[in-house]
C-alpha positions in Angstrom: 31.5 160.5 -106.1 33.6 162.6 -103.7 34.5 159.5 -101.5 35.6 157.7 -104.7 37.8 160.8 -105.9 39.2 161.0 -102.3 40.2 157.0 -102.0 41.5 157.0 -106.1 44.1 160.2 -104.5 44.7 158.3 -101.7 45.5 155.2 -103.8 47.8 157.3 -106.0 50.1 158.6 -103.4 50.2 156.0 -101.0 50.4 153.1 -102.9 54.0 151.9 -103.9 55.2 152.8 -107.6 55.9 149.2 -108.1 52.4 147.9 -107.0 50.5 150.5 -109.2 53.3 148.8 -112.1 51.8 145.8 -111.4 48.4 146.9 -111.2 48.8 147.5 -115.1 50.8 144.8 -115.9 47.6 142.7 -114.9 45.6 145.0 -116.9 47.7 144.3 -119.9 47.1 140.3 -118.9 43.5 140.5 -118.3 41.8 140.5 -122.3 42.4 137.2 -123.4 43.3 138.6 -126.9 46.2 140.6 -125.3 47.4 137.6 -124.0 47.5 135.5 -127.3 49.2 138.6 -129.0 52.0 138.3 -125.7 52.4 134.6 -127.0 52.7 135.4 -130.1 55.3 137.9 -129.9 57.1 135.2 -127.3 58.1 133.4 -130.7 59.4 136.7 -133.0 58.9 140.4 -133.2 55.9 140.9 -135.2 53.9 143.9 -137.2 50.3 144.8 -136.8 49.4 143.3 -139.8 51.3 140.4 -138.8 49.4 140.2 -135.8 46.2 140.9 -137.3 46.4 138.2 -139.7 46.5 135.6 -137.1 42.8 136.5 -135.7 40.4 136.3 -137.6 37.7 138.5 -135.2 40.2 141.1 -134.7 40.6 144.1 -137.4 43.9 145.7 -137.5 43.1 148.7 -135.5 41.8 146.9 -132.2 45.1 145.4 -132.7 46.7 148.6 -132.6 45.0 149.3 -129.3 45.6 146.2 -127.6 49.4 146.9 -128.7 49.2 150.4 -126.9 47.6 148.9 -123.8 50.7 146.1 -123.7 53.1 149.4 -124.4 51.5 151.5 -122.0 51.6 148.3 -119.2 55.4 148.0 -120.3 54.9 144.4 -121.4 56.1 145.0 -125.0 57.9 147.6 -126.8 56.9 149.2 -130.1 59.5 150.4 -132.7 59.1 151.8 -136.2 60.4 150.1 -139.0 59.9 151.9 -142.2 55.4 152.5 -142.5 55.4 149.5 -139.9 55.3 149.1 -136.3 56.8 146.1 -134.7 55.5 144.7 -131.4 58.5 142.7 -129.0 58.4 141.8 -125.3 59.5 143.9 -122.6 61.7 140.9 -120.9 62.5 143.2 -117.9 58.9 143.4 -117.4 58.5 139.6 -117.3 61.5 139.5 -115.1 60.0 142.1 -112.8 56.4 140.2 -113.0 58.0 136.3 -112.1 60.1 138.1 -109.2 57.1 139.4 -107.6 54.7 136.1 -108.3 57.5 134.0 -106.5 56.8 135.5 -103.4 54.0 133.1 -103.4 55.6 130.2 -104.0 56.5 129.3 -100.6 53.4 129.5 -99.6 51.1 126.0 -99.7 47.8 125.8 -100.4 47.4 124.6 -96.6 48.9 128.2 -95.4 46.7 129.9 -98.4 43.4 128.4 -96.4 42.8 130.5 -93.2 
């Protein structure tokens, strides 16, 4: 336990800000519902009912908490309009996530193979 609390400090403060970003950027990408809802608000800002409605396995409030995980990731932003809540993307965050992932591109799958 102690070696685990010592390497999660270690992680925290020597780890660059914008890799632990990006660490919860792919947290917000990893549940496949998260990334449906992502798509969905790709087309138009939509509510939490909204949302809901388009899933038929998914009850309004695990919505709500797959919305917070995608706020909390900065891959959408929330806003209140009226008794509603509207989900849109973060396009900086997008911008941020493509400029790091085309670092890669260069690279072929030949140079990928060690």
């Amino acid at each position: 336990f102690l070696l685990i609390s010592i390497a999660s400090v270690f992680f925290y403060f020597c780890v660059s800000d914008g890799l632990r970003k990006m660490g919860d950027v792919f947290k917000g990408l990893a549940d496949p519902a998260r990334r449906a809802i992502l798509e969905l608000l790709a087309q138009q800002p939509l509510n939490v009912s909204q949302i809901a409605g388009r899933f038929e396995g998914l009850s309004r409030p695990a919505v709500s908490q797959h919305l917070a995980v995608l706020e909390e990731c900065g891959l959408i932003k929330l806003y209140k309009a009226g008794r509603e809540r509207y989900g849109y993307l973060n396009s900086a965050a997008f911008a941020e996530l493509r400029d790091w992932l085309t670092r890669f591109d260069r690279l072929s799958a030949a140079d990928a193979d060690y």
